[in-house]
C-alpha positions as a Python dict, from the first residue, in 0.01 Angstrom:
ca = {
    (1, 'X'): (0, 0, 0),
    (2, 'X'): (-20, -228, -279),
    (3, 'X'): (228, -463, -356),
    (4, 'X'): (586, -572, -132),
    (5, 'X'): (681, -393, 119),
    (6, 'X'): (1020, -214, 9),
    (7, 'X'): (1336, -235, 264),
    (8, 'X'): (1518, 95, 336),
    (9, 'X'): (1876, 48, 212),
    (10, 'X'): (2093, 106, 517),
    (11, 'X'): (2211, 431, 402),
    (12, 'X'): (1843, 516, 427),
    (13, 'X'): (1798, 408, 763),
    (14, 'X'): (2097, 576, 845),
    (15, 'X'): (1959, 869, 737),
    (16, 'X'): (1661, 876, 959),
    (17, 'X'): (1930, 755, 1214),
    (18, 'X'): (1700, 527, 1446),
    (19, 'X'): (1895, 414, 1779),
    (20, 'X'): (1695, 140, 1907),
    (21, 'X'): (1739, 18, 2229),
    (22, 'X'): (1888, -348, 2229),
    (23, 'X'): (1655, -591, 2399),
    (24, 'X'): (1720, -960, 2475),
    (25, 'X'): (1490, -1220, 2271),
    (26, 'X'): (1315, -1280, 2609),
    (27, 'X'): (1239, -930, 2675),
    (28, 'X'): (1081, -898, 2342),
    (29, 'X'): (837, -1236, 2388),
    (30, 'X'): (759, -1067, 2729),
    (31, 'X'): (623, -751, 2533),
    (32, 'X'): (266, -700, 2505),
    (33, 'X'): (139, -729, 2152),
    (34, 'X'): (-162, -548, 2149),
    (35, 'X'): (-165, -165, 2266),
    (36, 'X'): (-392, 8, 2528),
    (37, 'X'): (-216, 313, 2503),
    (38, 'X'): (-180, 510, 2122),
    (39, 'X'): (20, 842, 2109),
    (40, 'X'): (88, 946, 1780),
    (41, 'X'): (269, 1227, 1744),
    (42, 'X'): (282, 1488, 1428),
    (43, 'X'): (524, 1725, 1287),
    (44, 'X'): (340, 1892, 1058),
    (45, 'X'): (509, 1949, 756),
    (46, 'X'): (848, 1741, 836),
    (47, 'X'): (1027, 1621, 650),
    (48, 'X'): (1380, 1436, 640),
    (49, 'X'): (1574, 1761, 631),
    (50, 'X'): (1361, 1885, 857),
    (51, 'X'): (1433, 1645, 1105),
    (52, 'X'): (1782, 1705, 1018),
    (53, 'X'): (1778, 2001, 1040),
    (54, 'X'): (1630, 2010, 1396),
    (55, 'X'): (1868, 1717, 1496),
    (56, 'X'): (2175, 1946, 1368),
    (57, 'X'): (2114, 2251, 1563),
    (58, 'X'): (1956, 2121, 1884),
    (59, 'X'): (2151, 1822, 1939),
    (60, 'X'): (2470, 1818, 1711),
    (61, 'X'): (2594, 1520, 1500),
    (62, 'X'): (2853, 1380, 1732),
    (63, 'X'): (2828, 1008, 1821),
    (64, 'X'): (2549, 912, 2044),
    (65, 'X'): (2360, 1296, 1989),
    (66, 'X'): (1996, 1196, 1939),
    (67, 'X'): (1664, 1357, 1862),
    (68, 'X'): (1409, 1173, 2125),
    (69, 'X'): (1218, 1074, 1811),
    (70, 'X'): (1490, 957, 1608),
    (71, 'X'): (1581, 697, 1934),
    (72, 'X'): (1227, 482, 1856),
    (73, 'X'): (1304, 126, 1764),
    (74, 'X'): (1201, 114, 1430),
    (75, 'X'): (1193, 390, 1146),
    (76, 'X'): (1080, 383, 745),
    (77, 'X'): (934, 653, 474),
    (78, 'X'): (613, 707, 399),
    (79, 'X'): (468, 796, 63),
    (80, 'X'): (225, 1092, 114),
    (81, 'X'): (14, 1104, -240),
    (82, 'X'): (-382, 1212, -196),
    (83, 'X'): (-641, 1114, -425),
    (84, 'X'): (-726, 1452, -568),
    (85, 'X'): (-825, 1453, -941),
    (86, 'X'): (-635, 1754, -968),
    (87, 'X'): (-306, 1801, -745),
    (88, 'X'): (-73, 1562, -734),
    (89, 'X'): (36, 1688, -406),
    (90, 'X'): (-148, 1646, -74),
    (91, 'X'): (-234, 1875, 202),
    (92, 'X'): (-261, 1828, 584),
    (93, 'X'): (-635, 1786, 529),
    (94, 'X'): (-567, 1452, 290),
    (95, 'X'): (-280, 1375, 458),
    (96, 'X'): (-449, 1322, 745),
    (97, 'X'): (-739, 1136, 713),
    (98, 'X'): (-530, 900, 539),
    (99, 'X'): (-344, 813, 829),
    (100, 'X'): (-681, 875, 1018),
    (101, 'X'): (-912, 689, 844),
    (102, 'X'): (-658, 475, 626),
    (103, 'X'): (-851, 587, 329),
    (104, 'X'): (-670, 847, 55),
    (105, 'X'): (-911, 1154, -42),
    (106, 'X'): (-892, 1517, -204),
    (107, 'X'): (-684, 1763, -116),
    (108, 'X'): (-937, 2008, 147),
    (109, 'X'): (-1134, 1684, 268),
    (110, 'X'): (-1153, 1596, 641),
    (111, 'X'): (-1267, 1262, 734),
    (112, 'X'): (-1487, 1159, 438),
    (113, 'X'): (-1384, 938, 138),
    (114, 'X'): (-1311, 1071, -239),
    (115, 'X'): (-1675, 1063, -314),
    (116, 'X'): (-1718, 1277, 9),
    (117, 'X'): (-1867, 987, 242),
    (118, 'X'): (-1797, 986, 580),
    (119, 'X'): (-1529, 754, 717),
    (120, 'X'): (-1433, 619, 1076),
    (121, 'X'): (-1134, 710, 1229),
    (122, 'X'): (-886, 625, 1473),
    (123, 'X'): (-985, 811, 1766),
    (124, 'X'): (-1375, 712, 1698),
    (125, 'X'): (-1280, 344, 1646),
    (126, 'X'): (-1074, 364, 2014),
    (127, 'X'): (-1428, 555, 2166),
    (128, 'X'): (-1622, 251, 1967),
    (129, 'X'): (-1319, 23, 2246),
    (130, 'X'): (-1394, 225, 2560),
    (131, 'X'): (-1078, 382, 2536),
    (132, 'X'): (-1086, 778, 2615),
    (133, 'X'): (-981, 1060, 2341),
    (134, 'X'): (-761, 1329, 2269),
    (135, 'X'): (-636, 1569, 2010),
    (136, 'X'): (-362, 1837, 2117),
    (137, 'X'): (-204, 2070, 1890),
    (138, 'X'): (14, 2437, 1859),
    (139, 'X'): (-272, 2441, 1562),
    (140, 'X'): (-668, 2568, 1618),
    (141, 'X'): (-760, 2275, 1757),
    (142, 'X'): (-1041, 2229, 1487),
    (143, 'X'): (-750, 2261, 1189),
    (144, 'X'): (-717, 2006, 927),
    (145, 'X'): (-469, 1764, 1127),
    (146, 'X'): (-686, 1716, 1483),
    (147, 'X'): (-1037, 1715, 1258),
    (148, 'X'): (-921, 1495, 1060),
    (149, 'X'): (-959, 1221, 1373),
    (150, 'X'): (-1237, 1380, 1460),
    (151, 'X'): (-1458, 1500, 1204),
    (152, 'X'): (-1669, 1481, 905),
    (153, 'X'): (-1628, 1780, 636),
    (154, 'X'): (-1554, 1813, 302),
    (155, 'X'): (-1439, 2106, 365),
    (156, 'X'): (-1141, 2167, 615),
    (157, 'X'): (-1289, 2519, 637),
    (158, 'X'): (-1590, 2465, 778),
    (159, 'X'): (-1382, 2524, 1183),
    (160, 'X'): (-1669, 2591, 1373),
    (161, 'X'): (-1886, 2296, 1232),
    (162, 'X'): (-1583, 2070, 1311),
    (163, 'X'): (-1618, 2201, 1691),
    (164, 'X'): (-1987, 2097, 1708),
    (165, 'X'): (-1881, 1730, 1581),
    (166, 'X'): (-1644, 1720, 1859),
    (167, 'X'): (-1878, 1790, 2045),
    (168, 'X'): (-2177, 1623, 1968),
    (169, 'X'): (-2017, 1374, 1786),
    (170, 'X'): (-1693, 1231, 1805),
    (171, 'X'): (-1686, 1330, 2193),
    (172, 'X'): (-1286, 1354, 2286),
    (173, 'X'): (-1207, 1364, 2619),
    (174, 'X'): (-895, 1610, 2612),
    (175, 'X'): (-912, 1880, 2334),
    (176, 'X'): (-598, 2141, 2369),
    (177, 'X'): (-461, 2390, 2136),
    (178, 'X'): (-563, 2700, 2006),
    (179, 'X'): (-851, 2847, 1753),
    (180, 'X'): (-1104, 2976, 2035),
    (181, 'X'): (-1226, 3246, 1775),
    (182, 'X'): (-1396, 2964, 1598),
    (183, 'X'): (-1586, 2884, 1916),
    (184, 'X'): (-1719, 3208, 2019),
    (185, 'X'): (-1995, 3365, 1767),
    (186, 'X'): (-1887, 3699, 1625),
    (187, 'X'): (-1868, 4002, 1871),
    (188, 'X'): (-1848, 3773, 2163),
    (189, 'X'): (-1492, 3776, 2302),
    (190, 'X'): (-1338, 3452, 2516),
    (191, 'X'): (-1053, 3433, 2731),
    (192, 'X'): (-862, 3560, 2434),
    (193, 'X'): (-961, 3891, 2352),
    (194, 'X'): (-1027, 4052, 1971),
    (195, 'X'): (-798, 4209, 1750),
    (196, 'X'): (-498, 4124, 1941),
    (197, 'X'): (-118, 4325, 1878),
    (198, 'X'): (29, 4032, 1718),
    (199, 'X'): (-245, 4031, 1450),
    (200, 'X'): (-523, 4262, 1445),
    (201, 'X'): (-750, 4040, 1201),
    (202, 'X'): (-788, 3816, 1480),
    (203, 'X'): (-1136, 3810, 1587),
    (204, 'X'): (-1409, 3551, 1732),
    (205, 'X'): (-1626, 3430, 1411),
    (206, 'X'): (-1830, 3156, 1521),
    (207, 'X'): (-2099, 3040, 1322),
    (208, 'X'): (-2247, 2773, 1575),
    (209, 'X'): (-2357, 2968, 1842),
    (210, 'X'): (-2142, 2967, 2176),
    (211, 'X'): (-1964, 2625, 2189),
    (212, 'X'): (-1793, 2684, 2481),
    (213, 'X'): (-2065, 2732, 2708),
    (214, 'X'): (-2214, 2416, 2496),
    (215, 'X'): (-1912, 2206, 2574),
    (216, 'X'): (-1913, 2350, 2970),
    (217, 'X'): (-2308, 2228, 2956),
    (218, 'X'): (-2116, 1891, 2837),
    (219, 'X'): (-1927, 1827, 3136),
    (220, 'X'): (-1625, 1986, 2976),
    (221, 'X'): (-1372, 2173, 3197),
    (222, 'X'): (-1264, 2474, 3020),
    (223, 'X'): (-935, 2693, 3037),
    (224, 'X'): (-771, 2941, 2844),
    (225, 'X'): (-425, 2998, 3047),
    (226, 'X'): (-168, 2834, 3131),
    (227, 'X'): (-221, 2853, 3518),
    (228, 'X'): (-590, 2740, 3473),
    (229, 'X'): (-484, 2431, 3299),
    (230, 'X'): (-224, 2328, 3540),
    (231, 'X'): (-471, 2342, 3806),
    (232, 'X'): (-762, 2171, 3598),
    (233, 'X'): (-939, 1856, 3734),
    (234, 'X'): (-1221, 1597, 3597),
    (235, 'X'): (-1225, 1370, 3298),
    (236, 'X'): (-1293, 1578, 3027),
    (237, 'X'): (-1106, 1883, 2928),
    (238, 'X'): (-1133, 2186, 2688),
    (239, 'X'): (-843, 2390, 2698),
    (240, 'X'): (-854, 2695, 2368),
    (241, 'X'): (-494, 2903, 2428),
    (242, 'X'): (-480, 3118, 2133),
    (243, 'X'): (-723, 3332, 1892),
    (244, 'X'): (-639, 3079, 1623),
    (245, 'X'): (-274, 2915, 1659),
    (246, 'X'): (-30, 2929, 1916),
    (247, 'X'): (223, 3104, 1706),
    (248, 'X'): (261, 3377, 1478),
    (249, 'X'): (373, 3256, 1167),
    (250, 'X'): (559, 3489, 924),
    (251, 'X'): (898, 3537, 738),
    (252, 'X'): (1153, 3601, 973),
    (253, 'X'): (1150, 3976, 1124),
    (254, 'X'): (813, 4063, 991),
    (255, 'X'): (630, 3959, 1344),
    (256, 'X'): (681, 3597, 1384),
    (257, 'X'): (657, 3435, 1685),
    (258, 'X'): (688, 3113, 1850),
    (259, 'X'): (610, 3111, 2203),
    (260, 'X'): (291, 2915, 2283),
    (261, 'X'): (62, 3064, 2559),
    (262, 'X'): (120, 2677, 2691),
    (263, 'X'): (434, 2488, 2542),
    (264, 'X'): (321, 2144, 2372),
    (265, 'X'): (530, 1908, 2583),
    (266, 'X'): (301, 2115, 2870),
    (267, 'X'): (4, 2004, 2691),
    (268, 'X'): (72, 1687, 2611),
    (269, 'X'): (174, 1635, 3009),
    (270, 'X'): (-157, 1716, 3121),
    (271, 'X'): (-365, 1500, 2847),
    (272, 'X'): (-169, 1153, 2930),
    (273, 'X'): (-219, 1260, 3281),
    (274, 'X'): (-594, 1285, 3230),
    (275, 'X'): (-644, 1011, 2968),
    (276, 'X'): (-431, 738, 3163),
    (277, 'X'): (-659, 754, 3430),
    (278, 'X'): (-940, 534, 3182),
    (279, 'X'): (-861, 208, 3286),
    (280, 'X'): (-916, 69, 2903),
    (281, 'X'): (-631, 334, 2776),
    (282, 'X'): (-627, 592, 2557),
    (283, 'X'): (-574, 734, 2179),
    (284, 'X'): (-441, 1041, 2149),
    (285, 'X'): (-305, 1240, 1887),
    (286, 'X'): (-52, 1531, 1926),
    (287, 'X'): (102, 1791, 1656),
    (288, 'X'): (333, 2057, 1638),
    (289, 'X'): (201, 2327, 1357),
    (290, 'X'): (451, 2528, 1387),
    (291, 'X'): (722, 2325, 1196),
    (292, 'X'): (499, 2327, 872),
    (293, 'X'): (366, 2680, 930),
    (294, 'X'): (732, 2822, 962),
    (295, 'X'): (832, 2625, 687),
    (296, 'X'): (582, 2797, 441),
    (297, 'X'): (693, 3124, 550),
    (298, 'X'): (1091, 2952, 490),
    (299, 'X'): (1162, 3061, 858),
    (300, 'X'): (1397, 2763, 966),
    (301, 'X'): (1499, 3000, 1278),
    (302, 'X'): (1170, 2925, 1425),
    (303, 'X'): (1092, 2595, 1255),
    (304, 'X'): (1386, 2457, 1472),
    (305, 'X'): (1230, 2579, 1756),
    (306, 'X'): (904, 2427, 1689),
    (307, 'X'): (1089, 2099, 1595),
    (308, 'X'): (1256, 2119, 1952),
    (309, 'X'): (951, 2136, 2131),
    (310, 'X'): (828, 1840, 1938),
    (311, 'X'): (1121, 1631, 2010),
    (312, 'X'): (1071, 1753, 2379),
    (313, 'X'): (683, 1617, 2327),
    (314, 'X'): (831, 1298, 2199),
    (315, 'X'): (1050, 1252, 2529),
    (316, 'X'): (696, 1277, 2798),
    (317, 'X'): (537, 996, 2567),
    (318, 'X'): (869, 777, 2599),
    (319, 'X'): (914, 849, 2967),
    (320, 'X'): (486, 768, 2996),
    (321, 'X'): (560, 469, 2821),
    (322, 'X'): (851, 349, 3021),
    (323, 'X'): (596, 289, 3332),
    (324, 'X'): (285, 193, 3095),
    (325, 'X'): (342, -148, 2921),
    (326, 'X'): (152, -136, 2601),
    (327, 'X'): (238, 175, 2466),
    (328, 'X'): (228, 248, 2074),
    (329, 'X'): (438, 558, 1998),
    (330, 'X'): (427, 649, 1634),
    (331, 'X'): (615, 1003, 1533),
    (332, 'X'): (502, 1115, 1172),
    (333, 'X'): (543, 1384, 907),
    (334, 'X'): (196, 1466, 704),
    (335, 'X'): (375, 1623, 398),
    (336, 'X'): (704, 1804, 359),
    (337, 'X'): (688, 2198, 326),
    (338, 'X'): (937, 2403, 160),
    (339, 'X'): (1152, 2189, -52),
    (340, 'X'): (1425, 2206, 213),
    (341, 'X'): (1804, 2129, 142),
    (342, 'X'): (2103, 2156, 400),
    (343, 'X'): (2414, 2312, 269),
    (344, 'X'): (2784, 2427, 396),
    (345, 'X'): (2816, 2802, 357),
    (346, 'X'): (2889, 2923, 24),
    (347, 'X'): (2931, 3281, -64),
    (348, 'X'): (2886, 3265, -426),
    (349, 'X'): (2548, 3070, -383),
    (350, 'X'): (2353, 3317, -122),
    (351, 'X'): (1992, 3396, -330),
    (352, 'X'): (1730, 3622, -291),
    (353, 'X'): (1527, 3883, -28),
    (354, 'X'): (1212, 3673, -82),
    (355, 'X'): (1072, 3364, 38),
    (356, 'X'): (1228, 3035, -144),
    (357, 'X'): (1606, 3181, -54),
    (358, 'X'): (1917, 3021, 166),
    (359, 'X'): (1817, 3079, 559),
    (360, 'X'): (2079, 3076, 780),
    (361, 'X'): (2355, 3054, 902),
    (362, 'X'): (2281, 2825, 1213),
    (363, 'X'): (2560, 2627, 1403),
    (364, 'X'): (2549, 2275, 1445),
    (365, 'X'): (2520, 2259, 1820),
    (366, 'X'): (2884, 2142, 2004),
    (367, 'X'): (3105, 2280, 1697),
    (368, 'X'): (3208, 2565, 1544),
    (369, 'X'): (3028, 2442, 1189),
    (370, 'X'): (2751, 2600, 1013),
    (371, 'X'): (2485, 2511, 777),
    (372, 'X'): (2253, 2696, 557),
    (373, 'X'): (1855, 2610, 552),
    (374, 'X'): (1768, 2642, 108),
    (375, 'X'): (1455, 2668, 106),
    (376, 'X'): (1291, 2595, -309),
    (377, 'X'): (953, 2696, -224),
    (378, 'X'): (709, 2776, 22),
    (379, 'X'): (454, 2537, -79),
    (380, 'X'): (404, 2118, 13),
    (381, 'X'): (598, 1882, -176),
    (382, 'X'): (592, 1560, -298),
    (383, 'X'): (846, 1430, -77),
    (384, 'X'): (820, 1104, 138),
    (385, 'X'): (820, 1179, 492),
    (386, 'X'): (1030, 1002, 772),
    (387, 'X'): (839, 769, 1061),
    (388, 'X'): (911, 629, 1365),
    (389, 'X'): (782, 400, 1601),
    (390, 'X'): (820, 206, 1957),
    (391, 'X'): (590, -51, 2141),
    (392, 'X'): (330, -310, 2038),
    (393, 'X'): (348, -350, 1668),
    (394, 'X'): (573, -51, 1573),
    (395, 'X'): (796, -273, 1311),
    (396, 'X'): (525, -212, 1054),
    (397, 'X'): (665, 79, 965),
    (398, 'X'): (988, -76, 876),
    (399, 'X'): (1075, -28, 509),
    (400, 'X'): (860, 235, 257),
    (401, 'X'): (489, 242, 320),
    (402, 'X'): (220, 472, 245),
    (403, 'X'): (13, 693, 487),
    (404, 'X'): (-275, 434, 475),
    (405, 'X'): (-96, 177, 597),
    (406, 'X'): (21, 393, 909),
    (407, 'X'): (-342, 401, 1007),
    (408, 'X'): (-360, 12, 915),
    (409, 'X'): (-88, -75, 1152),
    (410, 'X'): (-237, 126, 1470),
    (411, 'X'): (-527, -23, 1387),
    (412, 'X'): (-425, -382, 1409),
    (413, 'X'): (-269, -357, 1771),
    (414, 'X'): (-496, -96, 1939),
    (415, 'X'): (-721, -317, 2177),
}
């Protein structure tokens, strides 16, 4: 970001209510500065009410009532603009090859430049350090988020050509989530058949041949249950547990669903557990999809849910990092979704049967209060998005910063 960094005012940081944990000024010289272990952690689409939101209903807003992410040591806002000639406000493909790459681009683009170039990422500058790879995510694993770390497009589309990079390419070592339709060619079903119940358009539509029995010819392990993956061995890992994501995302009553064929804190488990063993560490990148999807549909019911199984996320990367000196823990929003407001009940200011209404009520959890979700829209926003951050150079994102300089910031202290 050009220009000063700006200081939160304390209401601000209040706001994204960050509990560090006090340390002695010998403790923190003892610290390791650099970090051989990177989790960064997404909730796609969240944004400060979001997290509120989450925080309110799952934990409560008594004195010392947390959200695992909100505990992190240091916490700031980050300005989410792309560099799209034409929209002023980004999408997850933008979004995150900015913090990818640390270089802004238009709104669709995945790992290439405004002019379309191809640009290095995270993950392939901790391959380029001997450091092993992963991506998990409630998304298709080849969505805009995890290819954005991993891939080359200009077109976030283009799912099955994203696969093939992975695997030819950018070569993680742990790839978990959903999207196996876009890894089977058409009329040849995985572990996940066709047309399921919960959406009958569902169906494998590959357009790069079988990459699953590519990836298996790669030295890839590959699962599609739960079981499977518990039981799993060897370095590298392809685990596809959906048709496309590992949710159904609608308005609320009209099928929606949120309960992933493998929870993400399950996920996440198993690729720490598989990455730590590299003795030069790991990157790794992690998202829930489920708070932005739900948010676009203005479900807040199960976009709390989602949000809880983030935080839950959050709390196996603090407890991995508690025994592995060196950790970087970064928890990010791409983008807010919705427009979202918190409000006390109000009878004369219940709206609407369609989406962009009040959602609610929900209780805030250890008192017999209640809020309403108000949702404006069920579109991205402009909105900054909260950030926070523990381990080796997690106070640069202190203050207001922009998405580039979150990628910046890993950068410096990943070794």
């Amino acid at each position: 970001m050009n220009g000063k960094r700006v200081a939160l005012t304390a209401t601000a940081v209040a706001a994204l209510a960050a509990v560090p944990v006090s340390q002695t000024q010998a403790e923190q010289r003892a610290r390791p500065k650099t970090a051989k272990y990177v989790i960064v952690l997404q909730g796609d689409g969240m944004g400060t009410a979001q997290r509120d939101l989450i925080r309110l209903v799952t934990v409560g807003n008594r004195p010392g009532k947390e959200l695992h992410m909100n505990r992190l040591e240091h916490a700031g806002l980050v300005h989410t603009d792309p560099a799209d000639p034409k929209q002023a406000v980004t999408d997850s493909a933008a979004a995150a090859t900015a913090f990818a790459t640390g270089v802004k681009t238009f709104n669709g683009a995945i790992g290439v430049d405004a002019q379309g170039k191809p640009v290095r990422t995270l993950l392939e500058d901790a391959r380029r350090m001997g450091k092993a790879t992963g991506l998990v995510t409630t998304s298709q694993v080849t969505d805009a988020t995890p290819a954005a770390y991993a891939a080359h497009v200009s077109d976030r589309a283009q799912q099955s050509e994203i696969a093939r990079q992975f695997l030819e390419q950018s070569k993680p070592d742990v790839i978990l989530g959903g999207g196996e339709d876009y890894w089977y060619p058409a009329g040849t079903e995985g572990g996940w058949p066709d047309h399921p119940a919960t959406d009958p358009s569902e169906a494998s539509k590959g357009d790069k041949g079988n990459l699953v029995e590519k990836a298996k010819g790669l030295g890839y392990t590959y699962v599609s249950t739960r079981d499977a993956l518990r039981k799993a061995r060897g370095p590298k890992l392809l685990g596809l547990f959906a048709n496309e994501e590992l949710f159904e995302h609608r308005e609320e009553g009209k099928g929606d669903l949120y309960d992933p064929a493998v929870p993400l804190p399950e996920m996440a488990s198993k690729a720490l557990s598989v990455l730590s063993r590299d003795r030069d560490g790991f990157f790794v990148l992690i998202e829930e999809e489920g708070i932005d999807e739900m948010a676009h549909e203005n479900n807040a019911g199960l976009m709390i849910k989602a949000g809880a199984a983030l935080d839950a996320t959050v709390k196996v990367a603090v407890d991995f990092a508690r025994s592995h000196p060196g950790t970087l823990i970064v928890v990010q929003g791409d983008h807010e979704t919705g427009g979202l407001t918190i409000e006390n009940p109000d009878t004369a200011d219940e709206s609407g049967e369609e989406l962009s209404k009040e959602d609610g009520p929900f209780t805030v959890k250890g008192t017999q209060l209640q809020v309403f979700a108000d949702w404006t829209t069920g579109q991205h926003t402009g909105a900054d998005t909260p950030i926070t951050a523990s381990g080796p150079g997690s106070e640069a994102f202190d203050g207001v910063i922009d998405n580039t300089d979150v990628h910046d910031a890993i950068k410096r202290v990943m070794r």
